[in-house]
N, C-alpha and C positions, 0 to 999 in steps of 0.2 A: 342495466341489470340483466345476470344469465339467466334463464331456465332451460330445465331440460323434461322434455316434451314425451312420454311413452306412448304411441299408438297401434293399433294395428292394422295390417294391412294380408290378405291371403293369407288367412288365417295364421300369421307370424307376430310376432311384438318386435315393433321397433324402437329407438329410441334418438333423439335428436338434439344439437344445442341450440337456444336460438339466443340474441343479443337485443333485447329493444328495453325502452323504457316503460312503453304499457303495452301486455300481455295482450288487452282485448284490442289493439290495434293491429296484432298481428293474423294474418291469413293461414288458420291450422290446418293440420292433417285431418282426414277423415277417420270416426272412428276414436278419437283419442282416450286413453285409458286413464291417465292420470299429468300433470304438470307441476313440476317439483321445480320449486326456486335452487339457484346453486348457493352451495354454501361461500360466504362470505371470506371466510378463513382461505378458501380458494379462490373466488373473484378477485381479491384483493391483493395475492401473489403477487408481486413483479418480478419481470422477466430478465434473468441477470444477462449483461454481455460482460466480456473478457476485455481484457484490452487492447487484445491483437483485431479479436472480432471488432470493434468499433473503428481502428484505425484502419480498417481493407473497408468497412462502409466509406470511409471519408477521403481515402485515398480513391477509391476508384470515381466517387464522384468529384471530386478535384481534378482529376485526366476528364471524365466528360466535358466538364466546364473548359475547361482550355480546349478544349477540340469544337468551342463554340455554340456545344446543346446549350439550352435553355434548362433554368432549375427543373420547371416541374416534366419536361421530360426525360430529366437525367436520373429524377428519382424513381419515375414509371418504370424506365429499362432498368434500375437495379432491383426495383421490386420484383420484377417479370422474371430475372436472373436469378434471383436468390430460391434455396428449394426449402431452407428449414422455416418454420411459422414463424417463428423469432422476430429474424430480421426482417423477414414481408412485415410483422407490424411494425415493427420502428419505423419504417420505411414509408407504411402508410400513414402512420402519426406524422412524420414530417409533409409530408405530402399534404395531407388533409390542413395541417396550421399552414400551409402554404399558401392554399388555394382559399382560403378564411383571410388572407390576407395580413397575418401572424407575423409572418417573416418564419423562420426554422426555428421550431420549438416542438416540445413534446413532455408529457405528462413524467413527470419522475415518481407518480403513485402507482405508474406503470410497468415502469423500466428502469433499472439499476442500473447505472453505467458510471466510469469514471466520470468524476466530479468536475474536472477540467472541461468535461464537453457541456454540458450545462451552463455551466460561467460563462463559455466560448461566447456560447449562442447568443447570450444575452448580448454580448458584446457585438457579434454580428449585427444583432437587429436593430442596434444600436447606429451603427456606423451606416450599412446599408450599403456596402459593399462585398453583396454574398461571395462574388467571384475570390478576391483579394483574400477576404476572409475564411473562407473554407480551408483553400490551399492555407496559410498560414495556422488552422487548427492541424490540417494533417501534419504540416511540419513539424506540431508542438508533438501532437501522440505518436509520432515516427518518433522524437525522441525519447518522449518518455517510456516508450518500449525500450529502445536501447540503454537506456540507464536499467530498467528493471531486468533487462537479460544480463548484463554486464555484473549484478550483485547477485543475482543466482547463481553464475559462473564462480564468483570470489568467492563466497560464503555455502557452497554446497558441500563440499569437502568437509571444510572445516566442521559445520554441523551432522553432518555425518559421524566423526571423531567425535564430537559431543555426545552424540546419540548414542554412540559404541561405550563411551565410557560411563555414560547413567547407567546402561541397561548392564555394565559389567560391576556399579556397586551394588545394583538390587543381585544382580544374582549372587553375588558373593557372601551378602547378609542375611542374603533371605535362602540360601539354596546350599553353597560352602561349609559355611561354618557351621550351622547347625549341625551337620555330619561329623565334626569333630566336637560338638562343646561337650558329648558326655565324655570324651576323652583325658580333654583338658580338665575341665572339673573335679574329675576320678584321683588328683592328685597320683596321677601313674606316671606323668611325664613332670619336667622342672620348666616350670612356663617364665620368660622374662617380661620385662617390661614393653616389648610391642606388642604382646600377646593380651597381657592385662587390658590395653591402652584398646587395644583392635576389640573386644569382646564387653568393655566398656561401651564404646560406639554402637556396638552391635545393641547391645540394652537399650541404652537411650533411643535407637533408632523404631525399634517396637516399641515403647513406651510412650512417648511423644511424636512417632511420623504422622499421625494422624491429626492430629493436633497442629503440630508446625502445618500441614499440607494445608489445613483446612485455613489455617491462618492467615495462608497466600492465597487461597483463593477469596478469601473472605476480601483481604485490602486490594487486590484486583479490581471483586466488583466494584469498592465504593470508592478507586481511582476512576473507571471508567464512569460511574455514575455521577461523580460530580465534577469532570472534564465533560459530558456530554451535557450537564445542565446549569453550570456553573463558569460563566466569562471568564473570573475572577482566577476560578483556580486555575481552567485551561491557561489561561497567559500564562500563572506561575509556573505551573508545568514546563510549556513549552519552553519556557526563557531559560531555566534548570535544564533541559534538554539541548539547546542549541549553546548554552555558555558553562556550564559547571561540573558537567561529567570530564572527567580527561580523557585525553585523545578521541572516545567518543563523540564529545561535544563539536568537535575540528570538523570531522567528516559530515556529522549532521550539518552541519553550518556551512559546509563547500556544498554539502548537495542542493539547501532549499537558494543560496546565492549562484548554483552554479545555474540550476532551473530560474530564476530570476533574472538572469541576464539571457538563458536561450529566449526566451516571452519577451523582452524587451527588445533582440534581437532582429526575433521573429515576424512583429508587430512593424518595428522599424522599418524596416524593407520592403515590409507591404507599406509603406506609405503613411503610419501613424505616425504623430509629430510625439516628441520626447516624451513631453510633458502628458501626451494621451498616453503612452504606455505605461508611468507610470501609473494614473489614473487604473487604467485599465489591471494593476495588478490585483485589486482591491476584488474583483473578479475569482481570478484563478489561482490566489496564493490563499492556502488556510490557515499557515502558520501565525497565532495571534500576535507572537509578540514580533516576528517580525513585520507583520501588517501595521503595529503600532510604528515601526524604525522607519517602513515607506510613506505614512500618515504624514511622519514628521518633517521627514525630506521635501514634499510636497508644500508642508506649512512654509517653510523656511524658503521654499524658491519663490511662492506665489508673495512673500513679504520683503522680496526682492535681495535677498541671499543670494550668492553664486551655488552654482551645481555643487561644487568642491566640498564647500563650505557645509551645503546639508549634506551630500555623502560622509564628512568626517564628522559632522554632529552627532550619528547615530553609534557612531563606536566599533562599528563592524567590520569595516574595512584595514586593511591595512595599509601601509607609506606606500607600495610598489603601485597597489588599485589606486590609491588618491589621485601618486604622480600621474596615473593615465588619465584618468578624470581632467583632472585639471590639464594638462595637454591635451586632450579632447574639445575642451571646453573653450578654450582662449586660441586653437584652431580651428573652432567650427568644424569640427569631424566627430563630434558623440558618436554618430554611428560605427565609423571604422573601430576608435577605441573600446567601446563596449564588445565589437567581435572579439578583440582583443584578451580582452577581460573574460569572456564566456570562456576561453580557451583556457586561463589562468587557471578558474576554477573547475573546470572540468580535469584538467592534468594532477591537482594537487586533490582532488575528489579521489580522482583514480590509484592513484601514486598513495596515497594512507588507506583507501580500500585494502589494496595488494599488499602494503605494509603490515595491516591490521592479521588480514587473510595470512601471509608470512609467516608472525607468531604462534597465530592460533594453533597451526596443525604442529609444532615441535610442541609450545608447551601443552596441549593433548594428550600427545605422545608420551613427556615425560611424565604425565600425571600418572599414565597407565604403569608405566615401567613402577613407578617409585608404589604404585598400588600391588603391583606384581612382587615385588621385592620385599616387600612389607608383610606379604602372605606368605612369604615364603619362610622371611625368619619368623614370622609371628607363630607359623601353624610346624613348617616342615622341618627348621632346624632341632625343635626339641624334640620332635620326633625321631630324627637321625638320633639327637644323642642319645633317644631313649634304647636304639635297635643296636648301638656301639655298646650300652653298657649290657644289653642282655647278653652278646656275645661274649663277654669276658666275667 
C-alpha cells in the first residue's frame, strides 16, 4: 500500500511517498500534518514496456550470462545501469523472485509487457536452465521485433494513402459540395447522372453517417467483448481469421506458422527435445484454434502416429512442409529440416506481405483518380457547359 505523508519541517510543508503494508510500522517525520492513502486507480497502473525496451533488458542480460556472471549479479549491474524508474523496477521484481528462490518471475498486475515474456519464464522455471533459456528468449524477441519492424515498413505507405483518401472523402462531402448544392439545385445548370448519383451519396451520408458509425463501433465492442470472455467464439474467430478471408487469411497463417517454427527452432538448439517444444508451444502461441491443430499433433504422436502423419492430420500444411517432415523424420534430422521450414515460411510471409503492400498503393491511387474524375464531371463539366452557353 502507497501513502503519501505531508509534514513539515523549517517552517516549510513537505511531502513524501512511502510503500509498506502498515503505516504505524513505519518510522515518520516529525511534525506531520496529514497522511493520505494513494489512490488506487493509480497504485494499481501498470508500467507499460515496448518491445524494443524488453528485448535490450534481455539481451543485455544474455551477454552477461555468457561472460560467466552469475544471475543475481547480472541483474544488480543492469539495475545500477538503468536510469528511468521503469526498468530499475522490473529489474528489481526479478531480482527480488530471484533471491525468494522463484526462479525469474514478476507480477503482471504490475507490468505490461509482451505476453511472450511471461509464458517464457514459466518455461524457464520450468526447465531450470536460466543460462540456455534466457539467450533463447532473447532470440525469440530479436525476432519478433524484426517481424513487427518489417510490417510497419510494408504497410506504412500504403496506410498513409488510406488515410489521404478517407480524409479526402470527408472533405469533399462535408466541405466541396456543399459550396455548390445551391447551385445545382437552383436548376441554373443541366446536372447528369453522376451528379445526381454524387449528391445522392452526399444525403445519405448526413443522414445515416452517424448511425452506420455508431453501428461499427457498437459490433466492435461486442466482437471484443465476447473474444475476451467467450473460448467459444475466440476459436471461431480466429479459425475465420487464419482460413476464410482470401489472401488475408495466407499471410495471417505464414506469420503465426512462420513464428511457430522460429519457437520450435529456437527451443531446439538450446537443447529441448521435439516433443518438449512442442509442449512448450502451449506457452507462447495465443492463437486458439491453432493451439487446438498443436493439441492434436501431440495427441496423435503420444498414440504413437508418425510426426508426418500428425503434421498432415491438422490440414495446415502443405505437400512441400510434409515432404520435409517426413525427410526429417525417417533421417533423424527434425532439427535441420524444421530450420528449413522456418525459412519457407518466413520467405512466402514476406513475398505476400510485399505482394499485399504492391496492390494496395495503385489501387489507392486509382480510387482517388476515379474520385477526382468523378468530381469533375459530376460538379465541373456542367458547369463549363453552363459558361459555353452564356457566351452565346
Amino acid at each position: 500500500m502507497k501513502y503519501k505523508i505531508y509534514y513539515q519541517e523549517d517552517s516549510k510543508v513537505y511531502k513524501k511517498i512511502v510503500e509498506c503494508e502498515d503505516i504505524n510500522s513505519l518510522k515518520l517525520p516529525t511534525n506531520v500534518l496529514k497522511i493520505k492513502k494513494q489512490d488506487k486507480l493509480f497504485e494499481n497502473r501498470r508500467q507499460t514496456f515496448r518491445l524494443k525496451e524488453i528485448y535490450q533488458i534481455f539481451y543485455e542480460l544474455n551477454m552477461m550470462l555468457d561472460s560467466n556472471l552469475d544471475l543475481i549479479t547480472s541483474l544488480e549491474i543492469l539495475k545500477n545501469s538503468r536510469k528511468n524508474k521503469k526498468s530499475k523496477d522490473f529489474l528489481q521484481e526479478l531480482l527480488n523472485s530471484v533471491k525468494k528462490a522463484k526462479g525469474l518471475d514478476f507480477d503482471d498486475k504490475k507490468f505490461k509487457l509482451d505476453s511472450v515474456v511471461k509464458s517464457f519464464l514459466i518455461i524457464v522455471n520450468k526447465r531450470g536452465n536460466l543460462v540456455v533459456s534466457i539467450k533463447a528468449l532473447s532470440k525469440l524477441l530479436n525476432y519478433q521485433l524484426q517481424v513487427k519492424n518489417s510490417l510497419k515498413k510494408a504497410f506504412s505507405y500504403p496506410l498513409v494513402l488510406v488515410a489521404t483518401l478517407f480524409i479526402s472523402l470527408v472533405s469533399i462531402f462535408y466541405f466541396v459540395l456543399p459550396s455548390f448544392e445551391s447551385l445545382i439545385k437552383s436548376n441554373a445548370i443541366q446536372t447528369n447522372n453522376a451528379t445526381i448519383l454524387l449528391y445522392m451519396i452526399k444525403d445519405f451520408f448526413e443522414k445515416y453517417f452517424f448511425f452506420f458509425f455508431s453501428f461499427l463501433i457498437f459490433f466492435f465492442l461486442i466482437v471484443v467483448f465476447l473474444y475476451k470472455l467467450n473460448s467459444k467464439f475466440r476459436y471461431i474467430y480466429e479459425k475465420i481469421l487464419l482460413t476464410k478471408i482470401p489472401f488475408l487469411s495466407k499471410i495471417l497463417l505464414y506469420f503465426e506458422l512462420y513464428k511457430v517454427f522460429i519457437i520450435l527452432n529456437i527451443l531446439q538448439k538450446e537443447n529441448y527435445e521435439f516433443f518438449d517444444t512442442l509442449s512448450s508451444l502451449n506457452y507462447l502461441i495465443k492463437n486458439k484454434y491453432l493451439l487446438d491443430k498443436i493439441a492434436l499433433i501431440e495427441t496423435l504422436i503420444k498414440s504413437g502416429k508418425s510426426i508426418t502423419y500428425a503434421f498432415e492430420a491438422t490440414k495446415l500444411f502443405d505437400d512441400f512442409v510434409l515432404n520435409l517432415i517426413q525427410t526429417g523424420e525417417k533421417s533423424n534430422s527434425l532439427m535441420l529440416v524444421t530450420f528449413e521450414i522456418e525459412k519457407v515460411y518466413k520467405i512466402g510471409f514476406e513475398n505476400r506481405v510485399k505482394l499485399l503492400s504492391y496492390w494496395v498503393q495503385p489501387i489507392v491511387f486509382l480510387m482517388i483518380m476515379g474520385l477526382i474524375l468523378w468530381i469533375i464531371y459530376a460538379i465541373f463539366v456542367p458547369m463549363w457547359s453552363m459558361s459555353d452557353m452564356i457566351k452565346f
